[in-house]
C-alpha positions in Angstrom: 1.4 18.0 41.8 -0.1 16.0 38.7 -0.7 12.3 39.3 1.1 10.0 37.3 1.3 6.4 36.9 4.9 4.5 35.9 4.3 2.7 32.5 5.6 -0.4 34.1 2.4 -0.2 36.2 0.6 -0.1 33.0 0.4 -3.7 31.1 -0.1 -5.2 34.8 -3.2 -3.5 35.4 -4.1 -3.7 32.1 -3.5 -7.8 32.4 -5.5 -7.3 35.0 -8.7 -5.7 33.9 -8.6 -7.9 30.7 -8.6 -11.3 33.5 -10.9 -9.7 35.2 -13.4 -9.4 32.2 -12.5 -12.7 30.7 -13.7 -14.2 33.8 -16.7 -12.7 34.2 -17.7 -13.6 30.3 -16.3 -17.4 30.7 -18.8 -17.6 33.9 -21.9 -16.4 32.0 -20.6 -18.6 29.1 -21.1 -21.7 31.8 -23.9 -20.1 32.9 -25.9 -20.4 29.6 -24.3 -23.5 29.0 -26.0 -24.8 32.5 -29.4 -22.9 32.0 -29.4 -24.8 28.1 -28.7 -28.5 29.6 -31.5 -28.2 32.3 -34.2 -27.2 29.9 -32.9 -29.8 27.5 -33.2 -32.8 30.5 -37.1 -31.3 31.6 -39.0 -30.9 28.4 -41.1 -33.2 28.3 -40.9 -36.3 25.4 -43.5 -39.4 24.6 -43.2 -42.3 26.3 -42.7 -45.0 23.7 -41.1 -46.4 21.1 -41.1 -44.9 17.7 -39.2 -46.4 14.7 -39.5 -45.9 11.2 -40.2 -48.3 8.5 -38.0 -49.6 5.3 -41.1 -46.6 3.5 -40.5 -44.2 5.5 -43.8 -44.6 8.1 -43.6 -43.9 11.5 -44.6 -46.9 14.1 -45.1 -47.6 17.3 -43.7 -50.6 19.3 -45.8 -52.0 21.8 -44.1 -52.3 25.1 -46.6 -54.0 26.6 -46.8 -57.1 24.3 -43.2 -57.1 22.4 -43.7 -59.8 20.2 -46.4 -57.8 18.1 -45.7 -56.0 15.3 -45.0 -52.3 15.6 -48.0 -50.0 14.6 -48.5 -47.3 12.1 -49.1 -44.3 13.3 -51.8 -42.0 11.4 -51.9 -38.9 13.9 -52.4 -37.1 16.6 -55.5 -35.8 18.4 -55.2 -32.4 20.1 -57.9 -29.9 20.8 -60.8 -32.4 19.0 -58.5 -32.5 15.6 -56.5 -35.1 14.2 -53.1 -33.8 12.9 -51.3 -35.9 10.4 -47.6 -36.9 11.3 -45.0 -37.4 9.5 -42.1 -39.4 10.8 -39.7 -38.6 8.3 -40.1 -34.9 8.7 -40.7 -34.7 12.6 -37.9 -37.0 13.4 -35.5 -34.9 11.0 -33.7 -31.1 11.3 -35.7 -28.4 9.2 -32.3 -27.1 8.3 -31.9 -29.4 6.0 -35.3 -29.7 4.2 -34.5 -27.4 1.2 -38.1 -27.7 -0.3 -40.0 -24.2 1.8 -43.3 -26.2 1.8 -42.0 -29.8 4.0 -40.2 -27.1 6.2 -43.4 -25.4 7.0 -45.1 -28.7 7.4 -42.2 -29.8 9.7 -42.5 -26.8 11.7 -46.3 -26.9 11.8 -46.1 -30.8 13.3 -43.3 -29.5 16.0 -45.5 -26.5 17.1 -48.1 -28.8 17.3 -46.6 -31.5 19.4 -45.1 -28.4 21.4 -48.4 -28.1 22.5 -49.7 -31.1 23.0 -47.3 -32.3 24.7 -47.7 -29.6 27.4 -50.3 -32.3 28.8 -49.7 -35.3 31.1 -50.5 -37.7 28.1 -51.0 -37.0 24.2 -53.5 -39.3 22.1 -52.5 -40.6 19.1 -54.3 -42.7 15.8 -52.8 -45.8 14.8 -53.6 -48.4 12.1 -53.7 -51.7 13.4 -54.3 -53.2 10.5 -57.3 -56.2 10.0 -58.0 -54.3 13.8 -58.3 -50.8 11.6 -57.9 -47.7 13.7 -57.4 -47.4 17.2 -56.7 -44.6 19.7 -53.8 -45.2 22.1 -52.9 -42.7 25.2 -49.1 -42.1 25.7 -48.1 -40.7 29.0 -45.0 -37.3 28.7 -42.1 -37.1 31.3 -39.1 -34.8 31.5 -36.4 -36.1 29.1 -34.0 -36.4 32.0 -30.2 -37.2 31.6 -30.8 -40.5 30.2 -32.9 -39.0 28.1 -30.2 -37.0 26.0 -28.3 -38.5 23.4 -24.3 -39.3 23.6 -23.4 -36.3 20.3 -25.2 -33.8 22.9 -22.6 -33.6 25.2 -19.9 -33.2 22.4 -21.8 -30.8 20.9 -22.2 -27.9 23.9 -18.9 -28.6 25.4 -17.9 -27.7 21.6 -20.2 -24.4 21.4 -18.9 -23.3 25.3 -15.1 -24.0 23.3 -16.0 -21.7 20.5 -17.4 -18.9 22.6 -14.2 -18.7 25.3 -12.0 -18.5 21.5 -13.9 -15.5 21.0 -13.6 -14.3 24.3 -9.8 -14.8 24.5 -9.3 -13.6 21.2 -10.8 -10.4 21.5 -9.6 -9.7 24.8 -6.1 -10.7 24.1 -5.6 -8.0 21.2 -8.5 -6.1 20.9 -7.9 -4.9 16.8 -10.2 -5.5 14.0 -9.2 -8.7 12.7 -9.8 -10.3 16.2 -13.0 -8.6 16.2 -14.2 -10.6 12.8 -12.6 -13.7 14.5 -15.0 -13.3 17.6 -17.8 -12.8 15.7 -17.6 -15.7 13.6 -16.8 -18.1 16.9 -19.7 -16.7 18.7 -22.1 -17.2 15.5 -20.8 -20.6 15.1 -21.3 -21.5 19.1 -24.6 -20.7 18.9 -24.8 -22.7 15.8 -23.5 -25.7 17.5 -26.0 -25.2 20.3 -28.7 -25.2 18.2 -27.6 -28.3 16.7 -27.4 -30.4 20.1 -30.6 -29.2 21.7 -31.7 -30.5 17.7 -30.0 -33.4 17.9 -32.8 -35.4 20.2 -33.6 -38.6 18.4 -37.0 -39.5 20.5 -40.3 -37.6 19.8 -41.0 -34.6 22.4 -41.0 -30.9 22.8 -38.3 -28.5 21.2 -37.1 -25.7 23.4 -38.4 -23.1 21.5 -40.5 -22.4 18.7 -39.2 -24.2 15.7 -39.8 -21.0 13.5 -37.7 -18.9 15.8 -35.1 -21.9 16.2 -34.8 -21.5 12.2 -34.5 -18.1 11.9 -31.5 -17.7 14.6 -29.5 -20.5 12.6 -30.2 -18.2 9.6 -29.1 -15.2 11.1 -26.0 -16.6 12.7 -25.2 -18.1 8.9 -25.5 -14.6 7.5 -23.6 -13.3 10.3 -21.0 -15.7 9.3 -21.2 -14.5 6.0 -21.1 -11.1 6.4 -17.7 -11.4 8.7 -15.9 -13.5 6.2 -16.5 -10.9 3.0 -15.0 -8.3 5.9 -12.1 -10.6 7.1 -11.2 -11.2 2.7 -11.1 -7.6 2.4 -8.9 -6.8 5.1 -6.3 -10.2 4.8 -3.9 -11.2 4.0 -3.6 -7.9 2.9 -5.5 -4.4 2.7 -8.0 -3.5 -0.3 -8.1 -0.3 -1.6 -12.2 -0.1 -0.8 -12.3 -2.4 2.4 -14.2 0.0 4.1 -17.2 -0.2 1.1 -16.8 -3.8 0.8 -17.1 -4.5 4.7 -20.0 -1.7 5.1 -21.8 -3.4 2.1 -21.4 -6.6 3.8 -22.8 -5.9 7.3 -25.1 -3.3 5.5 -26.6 -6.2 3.7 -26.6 -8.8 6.8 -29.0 -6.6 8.4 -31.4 -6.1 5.9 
């Protein structure tokens, strides 16, 4: 006797199965989401002050004796060098530095500080004017809670938003088109992401190698890319080559 299941048992336990899987998927969503927010709060930043000037310099405010005026700051010392610093360029996003040589620079300072601050204090040069150069000490601590700005928490609830579209999406009608939708929301929620954990206004550590950080926003651009020239070739209606167009497409993405 051949087993057979009634099809009104069918879109229950499909229902089912698909729960079953979003749930798991939303939990490692939180998951990542959870694992992102503690590194953010412990890596480490610079205790102090920084501001920059009406041209652009970066200074130091004395917290020890307020009323003086804030000083300029020349470098760092790490490893028996001094390093240049630039505040513009350290206290802003290499995504948007279109010029290739201040984005190298930028990432050269981060990966520098990366490393120094992996100490319990950095040293750094200042000018202190008619007192000319002076070496100051500056302890690191964890970031903490405090520590994060107010758009951070915007930002990953947004990204954790993005990712469960996908994951509903998808699971809800598994076709083609859904498919594209999921990949651009997931490409986009790591986007976000990566701008929050970028979005830290004090000086410190980044949470991973600036270069790397660069080339993932890349990829999930060109990701992006490469799903929209699919999703025009297959809405609002069917092209006669969508299958070249989309195969060129992700064809080229990878390369």
């Amino acid at each position: 006797m051949a087993l057979s299941i009634p099809i009104s048992s069918w879109p229950r336990a499909w229902v089912g199965w698909r729960w079953r899987f979003l749930a798991l998927l939303a939990l490692l969503g939180c998951v990542a989401l959870l694992v992102l927010i503690r590194a953010a709060v412990t890596t480490p930043q610079v205790r102090g002050e920084f501001l920059l000037s009406s041209a652009s310099q970066l200074q130091l405010r004395s917290s020890a004796r307020p009323q003086d005026p804030p000083a300029q700051v020349l470098g760092i010392l790490w490893q028996g060098q001094q390093f240049a610093v630039n505040g513009p360029l350290l206290l802003g996003n290499d995504r948007w530095i279109p010029d290739a040589e201040l984005r190298g620079l930028h990432q050269a300072q981060q990966a520098t500080l990366n490393e120094a601050l992996s100490q319990d204090k950095t040293t750094w040069l200042f000018d202190r004017g008619q007192d000319g150069v002076q070496t100051i000490e500056l302890p690191t601590a964890p970031r903490g809670v405090l520590g994060l700005p107010w758009s951070f928490w915007p930002l990953m609830a947004l990204s954790l938003l993005l990712y469960l579209a996908a994951v509903v999406v998808s699971l809800a009608r598994p076709i083609e088109r859904n498919g594209i939708y999921a990949a651009m929301a997931v490409a986009q929620s790591v986007n976000v992401a990566l701008v929050a954990v970028s979005s830290f206004h004090s000086i410190g550590s980044s949470l991973a190698s600036p270069v790397l950080v660069y080339q993932l926003r890349c990829a999930m651009d060109v990701l992006t890319a490469a799903a929209l020239v699919h999703a025009s070739a297959i809405h609002p209606y069917r092209h006669a080559a969508a299958r070249v167009r989309a195969a060129a497409a992700w064809v080229w993405a990878a390369l």
